[in-house]
C-alpha positions as CSV (number, residue, x, y, z in Angstrom):
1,X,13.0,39.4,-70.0
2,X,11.7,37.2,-67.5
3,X,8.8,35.0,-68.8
4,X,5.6,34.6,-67.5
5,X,4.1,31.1,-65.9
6,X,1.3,30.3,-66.9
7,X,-0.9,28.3,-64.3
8,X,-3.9,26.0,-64.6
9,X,-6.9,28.2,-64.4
10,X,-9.0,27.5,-60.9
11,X,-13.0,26.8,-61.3
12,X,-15.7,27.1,-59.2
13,X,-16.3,24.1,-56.6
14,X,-19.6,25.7,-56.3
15,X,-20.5,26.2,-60.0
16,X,-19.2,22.8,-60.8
17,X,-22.3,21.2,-58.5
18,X,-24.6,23.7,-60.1
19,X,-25.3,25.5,-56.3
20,X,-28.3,28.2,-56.4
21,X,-27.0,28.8,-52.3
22,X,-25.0,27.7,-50.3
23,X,-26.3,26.5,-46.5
24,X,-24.2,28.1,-43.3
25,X,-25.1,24.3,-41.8
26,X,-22.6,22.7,-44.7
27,X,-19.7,22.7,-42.9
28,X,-17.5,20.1,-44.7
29,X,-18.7,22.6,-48.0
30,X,-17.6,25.5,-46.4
31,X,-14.2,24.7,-45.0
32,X,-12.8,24.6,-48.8
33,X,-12.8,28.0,-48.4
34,X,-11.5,28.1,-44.8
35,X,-7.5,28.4,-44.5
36,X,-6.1,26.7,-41.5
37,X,-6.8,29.4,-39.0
38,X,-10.1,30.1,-40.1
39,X,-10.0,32.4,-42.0
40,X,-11.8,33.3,-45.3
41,X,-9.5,32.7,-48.1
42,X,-9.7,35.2,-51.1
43,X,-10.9,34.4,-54.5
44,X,-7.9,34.5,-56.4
45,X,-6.5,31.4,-54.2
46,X,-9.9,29.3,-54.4
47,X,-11.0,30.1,-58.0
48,X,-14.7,31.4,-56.6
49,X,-16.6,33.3,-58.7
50,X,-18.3,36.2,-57.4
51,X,-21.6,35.3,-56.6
52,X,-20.5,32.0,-55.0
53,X,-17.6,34.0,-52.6
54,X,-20.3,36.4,-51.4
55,X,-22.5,33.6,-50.5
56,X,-19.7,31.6,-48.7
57,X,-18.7,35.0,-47.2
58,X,-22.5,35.3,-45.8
59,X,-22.6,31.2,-44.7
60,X,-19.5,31.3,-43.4
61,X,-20.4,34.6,-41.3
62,X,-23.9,32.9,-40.2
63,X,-21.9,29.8,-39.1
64,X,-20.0,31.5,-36.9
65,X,-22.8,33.0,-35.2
66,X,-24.5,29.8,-34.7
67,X,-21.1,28.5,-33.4
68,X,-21.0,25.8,-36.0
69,X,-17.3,27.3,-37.0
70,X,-14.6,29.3,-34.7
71,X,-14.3,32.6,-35.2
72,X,-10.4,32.0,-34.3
73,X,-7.9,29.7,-33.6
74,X,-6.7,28.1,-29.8
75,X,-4.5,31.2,-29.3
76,X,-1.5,28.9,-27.6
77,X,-1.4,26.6,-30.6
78,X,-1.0,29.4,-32.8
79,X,1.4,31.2,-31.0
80,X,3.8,28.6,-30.7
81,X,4.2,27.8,-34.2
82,X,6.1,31.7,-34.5
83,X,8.0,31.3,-31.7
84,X,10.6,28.9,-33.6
């Protein structure tokens, strides 16, 4: 039988600093949760509970409207790293 790992149990970042909300103007804050191309990363990979990922869902989504974040990546960057 294979055994299981057993792996350090993530915590909040956001529950740690005792956050009521989280501001979409934050940007160093929010790009914990950002992976390399921008995207959202899920909550089993940043240890959010679920209160805090729906409001980093929400500021994240709000700063991208106000253009404070990309909504995606410099396409020829991207691209080139699967061509190898």
């Amino acid at each position: 039988m294979a055994e299981k790992r057993k792996y350090a149990k993530k915590h909040c970042k956001y529950s740690e600093l005792k956050l009521e909300y989280i501001d979409y103007k934050d940007v160093k804050l929010l790009k914990h949760t950002l992976s390399e191309r921008y995207k959202i990363m899920p909550r089993r990979l940043t240890g959010n509970s679920k209160d805090a990922q729906d409001m980093v869902g929400l500021a994240i989504k709000r700063a991208r409207h106000m253009a404070l974040i990309p909504y995606i990546v410099d396409r020829k960057n991207a691209v080139s790293a699967f061509q190898d």
